[in-house]
N, C-alpha and C positions, 0 to 999 in steps of 0.2 A: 504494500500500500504506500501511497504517496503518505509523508509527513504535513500535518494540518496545524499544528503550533507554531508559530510564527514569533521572530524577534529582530530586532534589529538595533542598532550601535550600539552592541555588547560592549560592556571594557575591556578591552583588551588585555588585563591583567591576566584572566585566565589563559591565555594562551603560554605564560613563564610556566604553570604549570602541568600541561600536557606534555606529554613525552613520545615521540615517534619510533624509541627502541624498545620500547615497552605496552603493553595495552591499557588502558584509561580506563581505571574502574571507579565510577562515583557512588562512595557510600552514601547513603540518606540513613541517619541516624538516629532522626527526631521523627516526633509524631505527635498529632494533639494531646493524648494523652500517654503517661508512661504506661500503660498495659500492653499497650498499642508496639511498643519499642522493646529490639530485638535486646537480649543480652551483650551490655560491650565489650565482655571478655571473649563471647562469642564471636562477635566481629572483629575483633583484633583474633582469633585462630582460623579466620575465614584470610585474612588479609595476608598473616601470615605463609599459610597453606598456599597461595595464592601468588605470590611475588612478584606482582607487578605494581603499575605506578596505580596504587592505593590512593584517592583525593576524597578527604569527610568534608561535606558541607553539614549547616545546621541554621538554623535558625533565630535561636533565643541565646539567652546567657545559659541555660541548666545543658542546652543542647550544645553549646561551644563547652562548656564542660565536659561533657561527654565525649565530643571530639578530641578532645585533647588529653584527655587517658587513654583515648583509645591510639592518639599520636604518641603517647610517652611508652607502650608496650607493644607499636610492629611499626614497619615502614610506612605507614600513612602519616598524610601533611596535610593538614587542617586548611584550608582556605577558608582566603577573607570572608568577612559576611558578603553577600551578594546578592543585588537586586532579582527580581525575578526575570526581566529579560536578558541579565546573563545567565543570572541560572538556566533558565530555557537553553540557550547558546552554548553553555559546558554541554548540557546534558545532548544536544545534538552534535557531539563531536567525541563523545565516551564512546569506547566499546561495549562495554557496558554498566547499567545502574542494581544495584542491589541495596533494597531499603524497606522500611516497615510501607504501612497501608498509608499511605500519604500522598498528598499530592507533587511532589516532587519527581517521587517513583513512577507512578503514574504518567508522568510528561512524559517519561521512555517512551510508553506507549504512543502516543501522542506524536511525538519524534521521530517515531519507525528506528529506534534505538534499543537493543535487547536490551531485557531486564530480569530480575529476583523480583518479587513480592512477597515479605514475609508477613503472613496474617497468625494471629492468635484468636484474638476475643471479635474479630469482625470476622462476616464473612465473604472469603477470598473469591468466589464462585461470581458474587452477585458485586463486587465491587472492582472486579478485575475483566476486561476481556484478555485472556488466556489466546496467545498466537504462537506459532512454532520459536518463537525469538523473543514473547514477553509469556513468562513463565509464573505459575503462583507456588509456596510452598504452604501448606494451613499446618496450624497444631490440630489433634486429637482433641479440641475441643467442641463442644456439643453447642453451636452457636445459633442463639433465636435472636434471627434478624430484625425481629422487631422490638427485640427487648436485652441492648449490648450489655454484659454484663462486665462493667469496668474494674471491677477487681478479680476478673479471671485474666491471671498471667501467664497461660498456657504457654504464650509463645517463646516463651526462654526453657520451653523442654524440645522445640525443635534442634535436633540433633545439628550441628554448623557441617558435619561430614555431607550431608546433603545437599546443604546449599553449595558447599565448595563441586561436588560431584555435576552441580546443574551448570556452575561457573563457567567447570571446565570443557563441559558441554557447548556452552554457547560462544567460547572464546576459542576454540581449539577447534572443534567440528568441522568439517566443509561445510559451505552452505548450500543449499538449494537451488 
């Protein structure tokens, strides 16, 4: 599919941070609520595993916190805060996005940019379309979408070997 997100005079700071000998992976770390938000120990063994050019964006002060533990324990480098039309502009230039149920993640979609969608307490079926290149992963949790239950934290028993296994899937694969 053609990409339908649209941006234009990004800053060009994000381009210091892409790298052309390596693949572009933007974590989305943040989510409106912490249920929602994967484990960052988890995503720092994802990133690990992973060893490429690792970039966390975030959005608030608790989510630049978050970034930046998860910068101080693997190779990922926290980027400035960032409008959303660069944001839009990174994310249409990653290899790929892995991040909670957020709209950020989402934009992959949107961008014709493969992605991760880690869900817990929402559900991933009905808030993701699912394409060969944007991917969903749910916890085992028993989720009634019409009533989110925000102190189910299922999503930090999603095993991170899975997500690294989808990673390597979508970054290594031939494509179609």
């Amino acid at each position: 599919k053609e990409p339908f997100l649209f941006f234009k005079n990004e800053n060009p700071v994000i381009d210091e941070y892409l790298q052309k000998n390596k693949k572009n992976i933007i974590f989305v770390i943040g989510a409106s609520w912490i249920s929602k938000m994967y484990s960052k120990d988890k995503f720092v063994k994802i990133i690990n595993a992973l060893d490429e050019n690792a970039l966390v964006v975030w959005g608030n002060e608790f989510e630049r916190t978050v970034a930046t533990y998860i910068a101080a324990h693997s190779k990922a480098r926290v980027l400035p805060k960032l409008d959303l039309n660069t944001l839009k502009a990174l994310i249409s230039k990653a290899d790929l996005v892995i991040g909670n149920d957020t709209g950020p993640t989402h934009a992959a979609w949107a961008l014709n940019v493969p992605s991760i969608t880690i869900f817990g307490n929402t559900p991933g079926r009905r808030n993701t379309y699912a394409t060969s290149i944007n991917k969903i992963i749910e916890s085992q949790s028993k989720v009634n979408p019409f009533k989110i239950d925000k102190s189910d934290l299922s999503i930090n028993k999603i095993d991170e070997q899975k997500i690294i296994e989808l990673a390597k899937g979508l970054l290594y694969e031939q494509k179609d």
